[in-house]
N, C-alpha and C positions, 0 to 999 in steps of 0.2 A: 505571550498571553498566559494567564494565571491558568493552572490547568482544575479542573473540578475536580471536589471527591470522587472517591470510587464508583460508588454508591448511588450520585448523583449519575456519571456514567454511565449505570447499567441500567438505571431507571430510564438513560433518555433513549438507549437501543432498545428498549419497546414501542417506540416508533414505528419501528420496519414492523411491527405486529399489526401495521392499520390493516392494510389491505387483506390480510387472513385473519380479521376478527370475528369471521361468523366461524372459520373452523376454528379459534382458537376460542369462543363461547362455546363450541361444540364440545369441544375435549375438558373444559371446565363442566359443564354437565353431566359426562362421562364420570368426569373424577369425581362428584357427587356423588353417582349413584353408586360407582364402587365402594364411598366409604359409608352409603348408607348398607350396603351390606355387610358392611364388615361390622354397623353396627346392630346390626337386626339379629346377626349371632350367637353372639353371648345372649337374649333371653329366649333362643331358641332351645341354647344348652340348658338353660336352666329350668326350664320346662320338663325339659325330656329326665334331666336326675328329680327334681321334684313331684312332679305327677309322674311317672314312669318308671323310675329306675328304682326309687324309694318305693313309691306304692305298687311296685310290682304292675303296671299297667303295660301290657304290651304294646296296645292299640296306640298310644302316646306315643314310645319307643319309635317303631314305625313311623305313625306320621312327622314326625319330630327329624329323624332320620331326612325322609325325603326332603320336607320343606327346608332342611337345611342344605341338601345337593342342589335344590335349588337355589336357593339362594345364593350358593357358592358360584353355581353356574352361570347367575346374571350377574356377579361380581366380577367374574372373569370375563365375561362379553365386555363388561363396559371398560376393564385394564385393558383388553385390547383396544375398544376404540380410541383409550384415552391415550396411548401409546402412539398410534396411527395414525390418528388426529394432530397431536402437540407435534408428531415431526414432521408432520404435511407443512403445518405452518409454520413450524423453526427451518427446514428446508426453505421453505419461501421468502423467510425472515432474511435468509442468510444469502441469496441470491440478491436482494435490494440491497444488504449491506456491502455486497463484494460491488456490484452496478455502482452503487454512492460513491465506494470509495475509488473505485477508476474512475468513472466520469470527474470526481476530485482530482484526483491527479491529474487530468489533460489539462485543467484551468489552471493549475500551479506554476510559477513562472521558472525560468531557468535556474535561480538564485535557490529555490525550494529544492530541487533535484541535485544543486550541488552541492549541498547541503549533505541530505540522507541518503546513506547507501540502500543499493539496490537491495543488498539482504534483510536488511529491515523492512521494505513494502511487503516483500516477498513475505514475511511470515505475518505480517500485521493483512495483508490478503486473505492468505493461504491459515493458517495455526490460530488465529486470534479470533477471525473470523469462527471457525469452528466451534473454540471456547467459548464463544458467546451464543453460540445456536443451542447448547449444551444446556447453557444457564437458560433461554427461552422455551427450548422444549423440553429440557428434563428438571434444572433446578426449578424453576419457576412454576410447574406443574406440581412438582413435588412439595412446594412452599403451600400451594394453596391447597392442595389435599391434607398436609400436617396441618393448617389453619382447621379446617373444618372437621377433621377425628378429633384434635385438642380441644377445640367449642362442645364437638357432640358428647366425647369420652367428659368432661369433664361436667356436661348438665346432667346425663344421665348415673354418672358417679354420686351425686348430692340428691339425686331424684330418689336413688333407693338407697344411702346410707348415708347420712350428712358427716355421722360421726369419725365413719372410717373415711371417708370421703379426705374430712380435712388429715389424717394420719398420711392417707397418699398422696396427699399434696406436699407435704412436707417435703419432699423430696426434688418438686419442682424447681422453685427456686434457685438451689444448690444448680440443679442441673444446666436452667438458663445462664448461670454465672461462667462456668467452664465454658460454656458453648459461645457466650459473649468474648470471652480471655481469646477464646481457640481460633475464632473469626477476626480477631483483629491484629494477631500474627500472622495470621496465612495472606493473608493482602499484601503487605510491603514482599514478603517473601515469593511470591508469583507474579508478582510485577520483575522481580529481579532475574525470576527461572524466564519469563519472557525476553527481557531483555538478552539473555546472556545467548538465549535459541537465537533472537535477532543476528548477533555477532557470529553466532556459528556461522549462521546460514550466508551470512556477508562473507566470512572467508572462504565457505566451497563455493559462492557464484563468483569470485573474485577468482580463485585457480582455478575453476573448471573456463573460464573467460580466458583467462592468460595461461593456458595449460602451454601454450609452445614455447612460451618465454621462459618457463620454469626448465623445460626438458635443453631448453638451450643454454641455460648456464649452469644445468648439473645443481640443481635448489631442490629434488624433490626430500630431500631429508627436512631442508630448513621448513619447508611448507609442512609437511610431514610433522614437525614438532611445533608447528605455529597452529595448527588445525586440534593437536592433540591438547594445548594447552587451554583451547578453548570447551575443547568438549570437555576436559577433567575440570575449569568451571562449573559448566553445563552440569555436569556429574553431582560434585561436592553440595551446588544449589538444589537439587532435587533432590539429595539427601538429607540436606536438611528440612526442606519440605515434609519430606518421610517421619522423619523425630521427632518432629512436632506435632502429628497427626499420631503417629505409634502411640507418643507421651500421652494426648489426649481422648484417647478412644476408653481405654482398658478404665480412664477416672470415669468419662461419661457412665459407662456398665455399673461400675461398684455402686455410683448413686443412686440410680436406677434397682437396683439388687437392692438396696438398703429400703428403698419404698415398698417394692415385696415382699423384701421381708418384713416390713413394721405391719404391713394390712394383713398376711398371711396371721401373724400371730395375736392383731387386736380381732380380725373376725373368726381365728379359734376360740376365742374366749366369748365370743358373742354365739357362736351356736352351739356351744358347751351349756350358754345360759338359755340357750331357746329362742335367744331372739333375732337370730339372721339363722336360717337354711343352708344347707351344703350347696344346693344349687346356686342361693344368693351369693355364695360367698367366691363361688367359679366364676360367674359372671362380671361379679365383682373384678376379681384379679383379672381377671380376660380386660376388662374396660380398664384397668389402670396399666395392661401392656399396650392398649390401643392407645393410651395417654402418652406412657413413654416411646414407644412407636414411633411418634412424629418426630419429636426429640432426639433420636437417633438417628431419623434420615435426616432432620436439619444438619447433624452434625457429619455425615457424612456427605450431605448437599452442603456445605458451607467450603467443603473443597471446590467445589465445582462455581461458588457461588463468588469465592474470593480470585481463583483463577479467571473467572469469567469477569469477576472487576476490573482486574490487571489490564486484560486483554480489550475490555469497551475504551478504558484509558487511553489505550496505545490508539486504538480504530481514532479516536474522537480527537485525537493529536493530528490528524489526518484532515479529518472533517471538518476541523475546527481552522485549520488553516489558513492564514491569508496573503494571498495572493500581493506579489510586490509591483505587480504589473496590473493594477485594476482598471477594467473599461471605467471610464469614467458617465456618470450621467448626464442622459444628453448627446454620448457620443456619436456622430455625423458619421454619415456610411461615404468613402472615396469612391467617387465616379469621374469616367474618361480620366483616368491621372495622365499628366506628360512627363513626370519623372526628375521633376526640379528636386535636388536634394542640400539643403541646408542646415550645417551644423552651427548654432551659434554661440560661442563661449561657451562649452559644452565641457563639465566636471562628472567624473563618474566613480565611485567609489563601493564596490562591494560591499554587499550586508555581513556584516564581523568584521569589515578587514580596518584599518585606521589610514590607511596610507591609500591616497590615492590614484586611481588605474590611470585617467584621464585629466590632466590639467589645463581649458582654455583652449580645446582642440575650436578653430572656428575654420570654415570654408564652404563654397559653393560649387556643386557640379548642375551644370545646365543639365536640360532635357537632350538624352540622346547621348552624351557625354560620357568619357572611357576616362576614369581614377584607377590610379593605380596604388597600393600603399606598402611599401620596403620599409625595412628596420630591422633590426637584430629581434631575437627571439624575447619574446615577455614584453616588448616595446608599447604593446596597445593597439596592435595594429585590427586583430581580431574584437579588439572590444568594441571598436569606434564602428563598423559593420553592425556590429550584435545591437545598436541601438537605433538601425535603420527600422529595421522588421519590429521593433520595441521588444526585443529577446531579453531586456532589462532597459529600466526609466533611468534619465540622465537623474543625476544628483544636485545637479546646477546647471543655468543654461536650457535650451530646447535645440532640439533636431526637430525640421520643417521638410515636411514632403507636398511639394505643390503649394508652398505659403499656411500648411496649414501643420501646427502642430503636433507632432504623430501623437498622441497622450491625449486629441480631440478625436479624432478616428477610432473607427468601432475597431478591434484584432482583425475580424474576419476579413476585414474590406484593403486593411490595410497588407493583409501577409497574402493575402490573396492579389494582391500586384506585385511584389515581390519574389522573382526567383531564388533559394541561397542552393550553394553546394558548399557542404561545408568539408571541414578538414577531415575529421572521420566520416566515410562516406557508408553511411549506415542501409545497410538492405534489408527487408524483411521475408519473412520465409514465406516462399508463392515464387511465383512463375517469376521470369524475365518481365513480362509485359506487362505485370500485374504493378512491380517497380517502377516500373517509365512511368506508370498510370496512376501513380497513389496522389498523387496531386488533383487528377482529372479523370477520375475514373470513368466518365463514359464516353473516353476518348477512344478514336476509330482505330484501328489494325493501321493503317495507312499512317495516320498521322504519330502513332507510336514506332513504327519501321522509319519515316523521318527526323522524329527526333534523335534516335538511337545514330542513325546516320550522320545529323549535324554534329553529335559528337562522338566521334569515331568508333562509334560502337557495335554499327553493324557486319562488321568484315568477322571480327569474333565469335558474333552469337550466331548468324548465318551460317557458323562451323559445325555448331553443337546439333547432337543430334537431335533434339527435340527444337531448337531453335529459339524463337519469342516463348515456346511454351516450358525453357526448359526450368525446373526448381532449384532457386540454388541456395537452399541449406538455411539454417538458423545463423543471420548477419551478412549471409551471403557467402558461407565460408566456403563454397562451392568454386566461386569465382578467385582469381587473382587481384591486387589490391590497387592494379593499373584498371581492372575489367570493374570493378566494382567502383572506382571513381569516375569512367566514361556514362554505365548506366545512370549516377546520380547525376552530372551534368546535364544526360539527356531526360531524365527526373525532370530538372528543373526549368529545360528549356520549354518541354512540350508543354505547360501552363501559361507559356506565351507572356512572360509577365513585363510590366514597365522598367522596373528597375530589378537588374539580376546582380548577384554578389555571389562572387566565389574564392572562396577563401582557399588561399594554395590549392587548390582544384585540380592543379597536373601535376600536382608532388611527384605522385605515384606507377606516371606514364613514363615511357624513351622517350628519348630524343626526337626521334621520329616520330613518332604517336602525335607528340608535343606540338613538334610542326607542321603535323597537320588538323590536329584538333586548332590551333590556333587559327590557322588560315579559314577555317570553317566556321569557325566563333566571328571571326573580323567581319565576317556578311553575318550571320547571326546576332550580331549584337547593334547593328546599322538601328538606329530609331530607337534605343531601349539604354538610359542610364545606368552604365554597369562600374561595378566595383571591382576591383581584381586586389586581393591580397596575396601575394608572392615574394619567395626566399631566389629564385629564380630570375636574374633582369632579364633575359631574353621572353618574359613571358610579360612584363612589363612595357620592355621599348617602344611600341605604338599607342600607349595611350596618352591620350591626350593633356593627362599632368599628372605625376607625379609625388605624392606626398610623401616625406623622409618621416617616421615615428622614432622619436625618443624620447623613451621615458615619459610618456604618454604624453607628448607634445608636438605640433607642427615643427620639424626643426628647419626644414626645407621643403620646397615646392618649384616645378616646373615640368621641361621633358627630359628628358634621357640626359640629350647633350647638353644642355643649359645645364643639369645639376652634376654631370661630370668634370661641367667647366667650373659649378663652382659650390660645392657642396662636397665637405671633406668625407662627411657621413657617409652619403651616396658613393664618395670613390673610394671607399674603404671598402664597401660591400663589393663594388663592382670590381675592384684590384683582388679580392679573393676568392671569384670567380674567372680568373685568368686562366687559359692551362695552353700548356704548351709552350711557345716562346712569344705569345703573346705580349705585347706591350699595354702601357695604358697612361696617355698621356696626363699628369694629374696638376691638381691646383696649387700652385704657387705657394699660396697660403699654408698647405697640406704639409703636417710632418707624420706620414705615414712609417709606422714602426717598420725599423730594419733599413730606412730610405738614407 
């Protein structure tokens, strides 16, 4: 999808400003009357030197005096509101944005997430977010305050000197050209300093993720210089950010300088001749610094204004996303399913990839019905599951749950009948019970002590001293990786679902464990179309058939002993799971390596 200007971007995250539009009118009225006092001063001062200072009036002096602390006074009342105001509602601003952008991500389909690393949401969350609240409650404040000095400084510059007026304007122009040059370098260059923070941040949540794997093969040097490579990116790009900004500040000044000094010395000559006032001519230069004033924060807001484009970019890459998995319109909610599952001619091919995962997979498991599916690893075996739940759309072909298309079915209705336990069995950090329960949260004590049970969970957690209540850590790193695949089983059972899938599910248990989580699943799965994906044949042998994956094709089908009677595939796996002096009677046909 073509991505928008910048510009365009940061104009559309003033959206999130609807809902705090009266505080953020509030803090524009604010900003008003601050700069109307900024501009009520200079003819206060020139008051007080021309009636007062010149004609010796003290009376002047004095009043001129206070009403100037006033006015200074309710100058500062109103920076404060306008400060306290714009971040009430950039705060606000920026809590819708972070809600948008997670609520995005739950809708995003599996193919999205394989896609972008974790360190990249993280800073487009966390950093991007920030620089955009920056630009809504300080650049954009700051934009409309310099709009309205530049309007006022420049009526009442022509109001009391047209001629000097135009001498300090000369300077304008020049100054908008640099400020134009300086803003349209800093944009690609802040899009890059983001980008290159994204990559940081992907490799410390990547090793602080796999920190055991590092400590276990003696890598922390390599990670160590792979981390430092990134940050001396990070580095080099921020310095050039800096150069640019250094380069361009000291030219903004000089032009600036050059308009004071051209009015300083055409309105000496003017009250040399008597016709502009010492005071007029204070006032004067006071209004042509409130001129270049704005001009100067533009240009120090135009950091903030190009980073915050950078970063609306990156958010709106997010936002803008679409979804590979879309409910379609019209989509029918599943009610009472019985768990008939049909894949028919079914091609599946990753988004990027050329080659495809799945070629012509077709087959039917009745309602009730135990599939099993073996293969060598990368086979397909996991992909052809991942299209039950619609975790990704067939490419070709349809998969039918109960005769009905899963791509006509609403997500909700459809994963909401579905159990999966999948290969990484993921926890979240909260209690034991809170795990069983994230499916069904307002399921009882009771029937979370029984699922835990059906899968052999409860002998474990009935150990610990807090029990059902106990926390086990960020991923569950609390738990063992046999404990943490029993909870997710029992995850999945207590939803009660039609059709359950469990993908190598007992990798991570004993032998034992195995045998009796099995035997408890065999009543457990009575009435309910299950799926079992396993490297394991003893975790296969009672299901009801058997599909061989190669190369993401049906290569064989049956039971145990039908395909060890005649399926080379199946007796090549099942021959290298022999131990002992086990035999294994094989097929005829078979020239099994080494035979």
């Amino acid at each position: 999808m073509p991505r928008s200007p910048v510009n365009t971007d940061l104009l559309r995250s003033l959206r999130f400003m609807r809902r705090y539009r009266l505080v953020a009118a509030a803090a524009v009225l604010a900003v008003l009357g601050s700069s109307v006092a900024d501009l009520i001063a200079p003819q206060i001062l020139r008051r007080i030197i021309d009636q007062g200072i010149t004609a010796g009036r003290r009376e002047v002096i004095t009043s001129g005096a206070l009403l100037l602390i006033g006015v200074a006074a309710a100058g500062g009342v109103a920076q404060f509101l306008q400060g306290f105001l714009s971040a009430k509602a950039s705060h606000g601003a920026a809590y819708d944005m972070r809600e948008a952008i997670f609520e995005r991500l739950q809708t995003l389909s599996f193919s999205y997430h394989d896609r972008i690393q974790t360190g990249q949401l993280i800073t487009r969350l966390t950093s991007d977010v920030d620089l955009v609240r920056d630009f809504v409650g300080g650049g954009l404040v700051q934009a409309i305050a310099a709009a309205i000095m530049l309007v006022g400084a420049v009526v009442l510059l022509l109001a009391m000197n047209w001629q000097l007026a135009l001498v300090a304007l000369v300077a304008i122009p020049l100054t908008i050209l640099v400020l134009v040059r300086f803003v349209s370098k800093l944009g690609p260059m802040f899009r890059g300093f983001q980008q290159r923070l994204s990559a940081l941040n992907s490799i410390l949540q990547e090793n602080v993720a796999g920190i055991r794997v590092v400590k276990a093969f003696a890598r922390e040097p390599f990670e160590a210089a792979r981390y430092r490579a990134a940050n001396e990116s990070l580095l080099q790009q921020g310095l050039t950010v800096r150069r640019t900004v250094a380069n361009a500040f000291p030219l903004l000044f000089s032009v600036g300088n050059l308009g004071v000094a051209l009015v300083v010395w055409a309105g000496a000559v003017q009250v040399a001749h008597g016709r502009l006032t010492v005071g007029e001519l204070v006032a004067f230069t006071s209004y042509l610094m409130l001129l270049l004033q704005p001009l100067f924060v533009l240009g120090f807001g135009a950091q903030t204004i190009a980073r915050a484009g950078a970063s609306a970019s990156r958010l709106f890459e997010v936002l803008d996303a679409e979804t590979d998995v879309p409910e379609r319109p019209g989509a029918i909610e599943l009610t009472n399913a019985r768990g008939r599952v049909e894949f028919r001619d079914v091609h599946l091919r990753y988004p990027g990839s050329d080659a495809e995962t799945l070629n012509g997979v077709s087959f039917v498991v009745e309602p009730g019905a135990t599939i099993a599916l073996v293969g060598s690893t990368g086979s397909g075996k996991t992909s052809v599951v991942n299209l039950v739940p619609r975790f990704y759309d067939v490419t070709g072909g349809a998969v039918l749950l109960d005769d009905h298309d899963v791509r006509d079915l609403t997500l909700a209705s459809l994963r909401g009948r579905i159990g999966v336990v999948m290969q990484d069995s993921v926890l979240f950090s909260g209690t034991i019970a809170e795990n069983i329960a994230y499916g069904k949260p307002d399921a009882t004590p009771d029937a979370i002590a029984a699922a835990a049970q059906a899968a052999q969970a409860d002998t474990f957690i009935e150990q610990l001293s807090d029990g059902y209540d106990t926390r086990v850590g960020e991923r569950g790193i609390k738990l063992s990786g046999g404990q943490r695949q029993r909870i997710a089983i029992a995850r999945a059972l207590l939803i009660d679902p039609r059709v359950l899938i469990m993908d190598d599910s007992t990798s991570s248990v004993d032998a034992e464990t195995e045998s009796a989580l099995r035997a408890s699943l065999d009543r457990l799965i009575g009435g309910r179309t299950t799926f079992i994906v396993a490297q394991r044949l003893s975790t296969v042998k009672r299901a009801d058939e058997i599909l061989v994956i190669e190369d993401g094709a049906v290569v064989a089908r049956g039971t145990h002993e039908a395909l060890l009677a005649e399926s080379c595939v199946y007796a090549e796996i099942a021959a290298s799971q022999l131990v002992g002096g086990e035999e294994l009677d094989l097929p005829e046909s078979c020239m099994l390596e080494g035979e």
